[in-house]
C-alpha atoms as an extended CHARMM CRD file, in Angstrom:
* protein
*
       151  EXT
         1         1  UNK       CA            -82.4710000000       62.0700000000     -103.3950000000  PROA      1               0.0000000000
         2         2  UNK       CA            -82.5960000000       58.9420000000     -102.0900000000  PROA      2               0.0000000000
         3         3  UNK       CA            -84.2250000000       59.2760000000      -99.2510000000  PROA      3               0.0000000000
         4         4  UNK       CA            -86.6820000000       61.4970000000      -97.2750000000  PROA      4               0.0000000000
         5         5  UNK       CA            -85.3290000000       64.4460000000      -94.6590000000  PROA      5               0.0000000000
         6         6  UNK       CA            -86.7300000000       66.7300000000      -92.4300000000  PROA      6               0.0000000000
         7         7  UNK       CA            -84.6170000000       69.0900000000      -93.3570000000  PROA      7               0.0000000000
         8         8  UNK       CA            -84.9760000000       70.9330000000      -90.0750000000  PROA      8               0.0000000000
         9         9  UNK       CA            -81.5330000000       71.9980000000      -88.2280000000  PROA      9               0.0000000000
        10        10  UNK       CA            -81.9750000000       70.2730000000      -85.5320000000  PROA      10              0.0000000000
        11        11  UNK       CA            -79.6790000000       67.2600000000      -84.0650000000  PROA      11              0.0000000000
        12        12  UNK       CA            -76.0790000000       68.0990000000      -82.5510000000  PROA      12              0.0000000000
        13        13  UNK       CA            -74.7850000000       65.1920000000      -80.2480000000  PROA      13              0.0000000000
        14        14  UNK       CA            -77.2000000000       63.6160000000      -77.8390000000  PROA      14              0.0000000000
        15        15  UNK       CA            -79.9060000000       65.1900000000      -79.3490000000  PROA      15              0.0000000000
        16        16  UNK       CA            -79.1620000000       68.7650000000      -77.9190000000  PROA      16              0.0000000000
        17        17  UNK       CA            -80.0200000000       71.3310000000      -81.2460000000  PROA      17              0.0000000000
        18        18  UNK       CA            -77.5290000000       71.8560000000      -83.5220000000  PROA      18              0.0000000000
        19        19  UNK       CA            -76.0950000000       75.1640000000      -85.1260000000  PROA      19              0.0000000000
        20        20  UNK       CA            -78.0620000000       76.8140000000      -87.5780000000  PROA      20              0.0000000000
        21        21  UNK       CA            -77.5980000000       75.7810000000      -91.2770000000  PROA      21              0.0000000000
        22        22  UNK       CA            -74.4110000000       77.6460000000      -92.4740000000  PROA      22              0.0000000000
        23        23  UNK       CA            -73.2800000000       79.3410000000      -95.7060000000  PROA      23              0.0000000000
        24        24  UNK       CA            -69.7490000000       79.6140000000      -96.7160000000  PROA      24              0.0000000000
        25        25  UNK       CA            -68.3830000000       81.4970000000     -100.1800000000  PROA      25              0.0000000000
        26        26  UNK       CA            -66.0800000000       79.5900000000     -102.7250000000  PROA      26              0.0000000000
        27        27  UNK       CA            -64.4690000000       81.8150000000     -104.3730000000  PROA      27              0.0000000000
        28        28  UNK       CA            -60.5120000000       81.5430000000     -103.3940000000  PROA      28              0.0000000000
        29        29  UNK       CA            -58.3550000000       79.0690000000     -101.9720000000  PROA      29              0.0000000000
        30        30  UNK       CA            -59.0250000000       79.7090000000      -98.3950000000  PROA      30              0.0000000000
        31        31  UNK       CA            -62.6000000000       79.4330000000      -98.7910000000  PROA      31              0.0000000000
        32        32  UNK       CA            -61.7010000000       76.1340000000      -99.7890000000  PROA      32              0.0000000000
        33        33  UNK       CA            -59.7480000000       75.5650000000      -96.2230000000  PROA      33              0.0000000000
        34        34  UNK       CA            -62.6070000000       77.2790000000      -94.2980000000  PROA      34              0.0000000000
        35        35  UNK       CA            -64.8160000000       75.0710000000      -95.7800000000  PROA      35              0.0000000000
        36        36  UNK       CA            -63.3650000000       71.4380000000      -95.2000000000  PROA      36              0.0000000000
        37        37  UNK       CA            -62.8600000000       73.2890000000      -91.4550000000  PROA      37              0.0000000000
        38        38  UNK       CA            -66.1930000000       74.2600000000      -90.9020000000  PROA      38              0.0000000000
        39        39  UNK       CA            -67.5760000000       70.8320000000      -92.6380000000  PROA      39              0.0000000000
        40        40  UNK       CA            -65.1310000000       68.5390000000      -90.5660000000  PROA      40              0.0000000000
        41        41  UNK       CA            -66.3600000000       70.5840000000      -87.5720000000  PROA      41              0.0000000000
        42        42  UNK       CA            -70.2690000000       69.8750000000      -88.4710000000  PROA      42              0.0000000000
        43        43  UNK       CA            -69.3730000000       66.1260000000      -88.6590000000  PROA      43              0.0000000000
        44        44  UNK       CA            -67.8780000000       65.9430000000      -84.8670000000  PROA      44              0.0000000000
        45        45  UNK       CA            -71.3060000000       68.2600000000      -84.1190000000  PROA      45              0.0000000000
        46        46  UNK       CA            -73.6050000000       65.7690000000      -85.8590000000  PROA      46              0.0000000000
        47        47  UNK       CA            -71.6190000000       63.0940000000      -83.8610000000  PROA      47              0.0000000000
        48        48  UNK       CA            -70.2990000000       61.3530000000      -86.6550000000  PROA      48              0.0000000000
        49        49  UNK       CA            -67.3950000000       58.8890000000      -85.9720000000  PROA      49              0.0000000000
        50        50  UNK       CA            -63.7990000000       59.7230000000      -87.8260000000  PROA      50              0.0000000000
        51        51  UNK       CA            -64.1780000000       57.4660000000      -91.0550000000  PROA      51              0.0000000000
        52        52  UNK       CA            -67.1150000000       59.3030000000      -91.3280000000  PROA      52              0.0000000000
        53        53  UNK       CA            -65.8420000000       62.6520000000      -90.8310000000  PROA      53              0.0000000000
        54        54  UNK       CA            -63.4150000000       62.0400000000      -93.5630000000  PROA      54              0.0000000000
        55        55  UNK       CA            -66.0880000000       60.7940000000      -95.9680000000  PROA      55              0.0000000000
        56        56  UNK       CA            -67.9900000000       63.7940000000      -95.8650000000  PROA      56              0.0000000000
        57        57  UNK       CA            -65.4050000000       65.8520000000      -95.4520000000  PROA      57              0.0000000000
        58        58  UNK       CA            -63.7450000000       64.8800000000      -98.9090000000  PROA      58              0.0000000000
        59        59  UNK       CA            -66.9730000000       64.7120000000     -100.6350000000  PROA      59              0.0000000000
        60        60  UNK       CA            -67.0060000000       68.2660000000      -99.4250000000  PROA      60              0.0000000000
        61        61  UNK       CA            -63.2680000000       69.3280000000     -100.6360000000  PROA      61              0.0000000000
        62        62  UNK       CA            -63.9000000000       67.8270000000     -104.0470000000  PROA      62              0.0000000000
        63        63  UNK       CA            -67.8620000000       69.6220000000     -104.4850000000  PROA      63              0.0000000000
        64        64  UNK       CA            -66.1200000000       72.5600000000     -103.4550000000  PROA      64              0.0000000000
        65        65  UNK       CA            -63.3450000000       72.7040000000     -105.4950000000  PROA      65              0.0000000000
        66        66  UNK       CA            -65.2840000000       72.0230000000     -108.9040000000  PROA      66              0.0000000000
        67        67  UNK       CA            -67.2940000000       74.9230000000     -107.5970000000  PROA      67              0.0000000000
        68        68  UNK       CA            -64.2630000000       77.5020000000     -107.6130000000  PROA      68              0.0000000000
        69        69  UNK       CA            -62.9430000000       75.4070000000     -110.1070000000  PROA      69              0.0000000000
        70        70  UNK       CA            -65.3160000000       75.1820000000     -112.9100000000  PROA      70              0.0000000000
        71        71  UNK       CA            -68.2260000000       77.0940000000     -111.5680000000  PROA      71              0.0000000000
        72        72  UNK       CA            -66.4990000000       80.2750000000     -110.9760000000  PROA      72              0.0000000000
        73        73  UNK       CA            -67.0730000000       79.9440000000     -107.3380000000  PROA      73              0.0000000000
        74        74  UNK       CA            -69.7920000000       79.6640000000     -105.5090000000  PROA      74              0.0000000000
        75        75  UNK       CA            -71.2930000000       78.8210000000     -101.5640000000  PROA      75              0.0000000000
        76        76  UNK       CA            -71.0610000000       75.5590000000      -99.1460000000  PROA      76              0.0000000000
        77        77  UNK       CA            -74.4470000000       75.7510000000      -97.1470000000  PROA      77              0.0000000000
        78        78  UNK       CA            -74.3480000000       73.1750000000      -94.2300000000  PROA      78              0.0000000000
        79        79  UNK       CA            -77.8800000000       71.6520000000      -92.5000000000  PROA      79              0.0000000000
        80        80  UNK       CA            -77.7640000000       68.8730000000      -89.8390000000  PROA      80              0.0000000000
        81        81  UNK       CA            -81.2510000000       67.0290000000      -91.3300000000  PROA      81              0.0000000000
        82        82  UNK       CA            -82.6080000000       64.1210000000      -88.7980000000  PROA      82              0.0000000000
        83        83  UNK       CA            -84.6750000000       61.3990000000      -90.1190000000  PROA      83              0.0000000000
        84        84  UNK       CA            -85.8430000000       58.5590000000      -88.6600000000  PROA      84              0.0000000000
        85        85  UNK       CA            -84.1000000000       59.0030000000      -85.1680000000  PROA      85              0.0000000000
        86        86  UNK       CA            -80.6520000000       59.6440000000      -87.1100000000  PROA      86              0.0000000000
        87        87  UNK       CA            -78.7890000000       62.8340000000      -87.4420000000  PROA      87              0.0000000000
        88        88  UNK       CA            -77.1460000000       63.3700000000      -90.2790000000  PROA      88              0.0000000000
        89        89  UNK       CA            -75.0570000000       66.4480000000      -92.2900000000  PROA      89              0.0000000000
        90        90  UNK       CA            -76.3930000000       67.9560000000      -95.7500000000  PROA      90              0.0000000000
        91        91  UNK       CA            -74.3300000000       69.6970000000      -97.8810000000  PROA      91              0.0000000000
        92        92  UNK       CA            -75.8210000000       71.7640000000     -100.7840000000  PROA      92              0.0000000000
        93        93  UNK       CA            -72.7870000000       73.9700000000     -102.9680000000  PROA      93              0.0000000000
        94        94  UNK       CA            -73.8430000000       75.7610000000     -105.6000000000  PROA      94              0.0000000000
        95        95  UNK       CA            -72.4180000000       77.8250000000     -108.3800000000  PROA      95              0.0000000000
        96        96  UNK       CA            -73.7000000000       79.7860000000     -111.3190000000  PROA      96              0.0000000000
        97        97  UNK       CA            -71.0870000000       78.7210000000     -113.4370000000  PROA      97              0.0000000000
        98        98  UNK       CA            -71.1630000000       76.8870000000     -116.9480000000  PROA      98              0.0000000000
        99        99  UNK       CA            -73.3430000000       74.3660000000     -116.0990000000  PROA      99              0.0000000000
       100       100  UNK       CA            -72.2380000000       70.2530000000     -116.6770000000  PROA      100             0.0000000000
       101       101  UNK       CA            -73.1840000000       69.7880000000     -119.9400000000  PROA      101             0.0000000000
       102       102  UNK       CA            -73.1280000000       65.7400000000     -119.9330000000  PROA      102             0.0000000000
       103       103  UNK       CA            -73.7560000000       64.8190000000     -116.2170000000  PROA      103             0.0000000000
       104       104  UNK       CA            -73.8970000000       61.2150000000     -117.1660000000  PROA      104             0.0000000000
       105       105  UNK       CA            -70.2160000000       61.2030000000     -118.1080000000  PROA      105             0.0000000000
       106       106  UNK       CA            -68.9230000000       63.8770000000     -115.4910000000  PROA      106             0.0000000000
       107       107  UNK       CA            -69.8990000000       61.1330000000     -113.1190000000  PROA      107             0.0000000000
       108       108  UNK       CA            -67.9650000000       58.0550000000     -114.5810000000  PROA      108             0.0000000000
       109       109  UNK       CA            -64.6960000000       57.8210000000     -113.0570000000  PROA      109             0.0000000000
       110       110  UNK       CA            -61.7670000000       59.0460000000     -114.7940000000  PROA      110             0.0000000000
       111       111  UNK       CA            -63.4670000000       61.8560000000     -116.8510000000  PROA      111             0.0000000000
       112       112  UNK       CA            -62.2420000000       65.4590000000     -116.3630000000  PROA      112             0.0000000000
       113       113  UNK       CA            -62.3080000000       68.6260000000     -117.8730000000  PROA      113             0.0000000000
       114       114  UNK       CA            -59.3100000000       69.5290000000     -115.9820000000  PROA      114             0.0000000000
       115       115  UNK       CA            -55.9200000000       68.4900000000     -114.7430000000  PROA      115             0.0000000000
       116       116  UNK       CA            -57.6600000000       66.3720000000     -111.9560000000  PROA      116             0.0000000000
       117       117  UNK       CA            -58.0270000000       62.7490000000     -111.8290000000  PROA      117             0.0000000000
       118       118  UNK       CA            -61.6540000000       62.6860000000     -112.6220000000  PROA      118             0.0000000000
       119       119  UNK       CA            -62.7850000000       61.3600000000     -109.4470000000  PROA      119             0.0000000000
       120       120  UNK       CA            -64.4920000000       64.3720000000     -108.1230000000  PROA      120             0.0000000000
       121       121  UNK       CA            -68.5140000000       64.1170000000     -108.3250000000  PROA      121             0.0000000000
       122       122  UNK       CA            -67.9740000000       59.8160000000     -108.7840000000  PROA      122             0.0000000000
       123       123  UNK       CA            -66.2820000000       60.1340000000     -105.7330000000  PROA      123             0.0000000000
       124       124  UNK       CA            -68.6750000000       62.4470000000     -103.7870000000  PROA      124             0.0000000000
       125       125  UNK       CA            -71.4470000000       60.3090000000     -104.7430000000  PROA      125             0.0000000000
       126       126  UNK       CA            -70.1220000000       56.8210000000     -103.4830000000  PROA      126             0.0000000000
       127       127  UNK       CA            -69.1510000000       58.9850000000     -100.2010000000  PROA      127             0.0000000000
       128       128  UNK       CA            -72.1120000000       59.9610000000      -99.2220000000  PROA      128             0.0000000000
       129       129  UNK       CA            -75.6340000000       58.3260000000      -98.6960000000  PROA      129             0.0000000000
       130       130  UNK       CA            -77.6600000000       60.5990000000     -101.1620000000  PROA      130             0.0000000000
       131       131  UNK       CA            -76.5090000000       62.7560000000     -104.2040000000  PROA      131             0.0000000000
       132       132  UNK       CA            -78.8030000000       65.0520000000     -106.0180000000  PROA      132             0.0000000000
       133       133  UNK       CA            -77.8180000000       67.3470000000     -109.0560000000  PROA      133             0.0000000000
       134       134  UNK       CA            -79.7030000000       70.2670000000     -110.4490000000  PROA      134             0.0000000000
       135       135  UNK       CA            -77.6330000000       71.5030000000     -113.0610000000  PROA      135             0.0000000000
       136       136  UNK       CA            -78.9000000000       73.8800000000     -116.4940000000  PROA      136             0.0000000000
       137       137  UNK       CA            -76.3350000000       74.6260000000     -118.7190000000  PROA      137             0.0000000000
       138       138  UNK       CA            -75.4630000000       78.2560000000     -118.7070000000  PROA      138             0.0000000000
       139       139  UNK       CA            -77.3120000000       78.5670000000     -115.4110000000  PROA      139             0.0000000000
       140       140  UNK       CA            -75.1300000000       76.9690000000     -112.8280000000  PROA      140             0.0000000000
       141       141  UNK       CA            -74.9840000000       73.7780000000     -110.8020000000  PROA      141             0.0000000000
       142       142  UNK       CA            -76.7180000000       72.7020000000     -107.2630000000  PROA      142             0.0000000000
       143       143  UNK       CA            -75.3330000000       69.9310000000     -105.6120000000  PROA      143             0.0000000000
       144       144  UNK       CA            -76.5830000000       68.1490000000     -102.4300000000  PROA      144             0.0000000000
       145       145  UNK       CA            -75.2770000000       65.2550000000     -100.3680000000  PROA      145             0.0000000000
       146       146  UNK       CA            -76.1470000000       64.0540000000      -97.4510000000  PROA      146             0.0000000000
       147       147  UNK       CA            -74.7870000000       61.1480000000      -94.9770000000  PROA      147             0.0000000000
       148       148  UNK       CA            -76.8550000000       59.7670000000      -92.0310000000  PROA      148             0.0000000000
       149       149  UNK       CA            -75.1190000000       58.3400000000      -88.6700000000  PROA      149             0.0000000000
       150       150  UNK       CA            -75.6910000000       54.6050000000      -88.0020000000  PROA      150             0.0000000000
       151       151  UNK       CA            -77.4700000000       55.1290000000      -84.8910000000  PROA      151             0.0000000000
């Protein structure tokens, strides 16, 4: 990662304590709705702004979807990290799917394995402030983001 977090769930809107990290299954196309609810909620809680919301709540939508997608499914787990005096919103989805077998190249725009546009992880990464990848071919794939309010 980029950058150091407490990891702690702590930080809702002026500083009251936020809601408990959060897991959410990937495995059909409602969890995919559930989760872009329940992220786009977390945002407002974490007091981020609406440009922001949408950032992370696309990066979510598209981590998500190559988790059903190409992982086999999979969970959304949502932390509110603080650092620094800012809040912020983590996202960590993992699978236990195939693995990415080149992660350089499934992270240049325009690659895809599937009938996407190949702007999925590329995408997630420029949303979001940090990016971190764990992947082991045959083993699965972690992912975690996280963005951090201005204040």
């Amino acid at each position: 990662m980029n950058g150091t977090g407490s990891g702690q769930a702590s930080g809702g809107r002026g500083g009251s304590p936020a809601a408990a990290p959060a897991t959410h299954p990937v495995r059909t196309d409602e969890d995919l709705i559930t989760v872009r609810h329940a992220v786009r909620a977390a945002t407002v809680e974490a007091g981020f702004g609406l440009v922001d919301q949408t950032r992370v709540v696309t990066a979510a939508s598209e981590l998500a979807r190559n988790a059903y997608i190409h992982g086999g499914g999979g969970t959304v787990t949502i932390e509110f990290p603080r650092n620094a005096g800012r809040r912020g919103i983590r996202l960590t989805v993992r699978d236990e799917g195939p693995g990415i077998p080149d992660l350089e190249q499934a992270l240049v725009d325009g690659f895809t394995t599937g009938a996407g546009l190949g702007h999925g992880l590329g995408g997630a990464r420029r949303l979001m402030h940090e990016f971190e990848v764990d992947t082991v071919p045959g083993k699965g794939t972690t992912i975690r983001v996280t963005r951090w309010t201005t204040q």
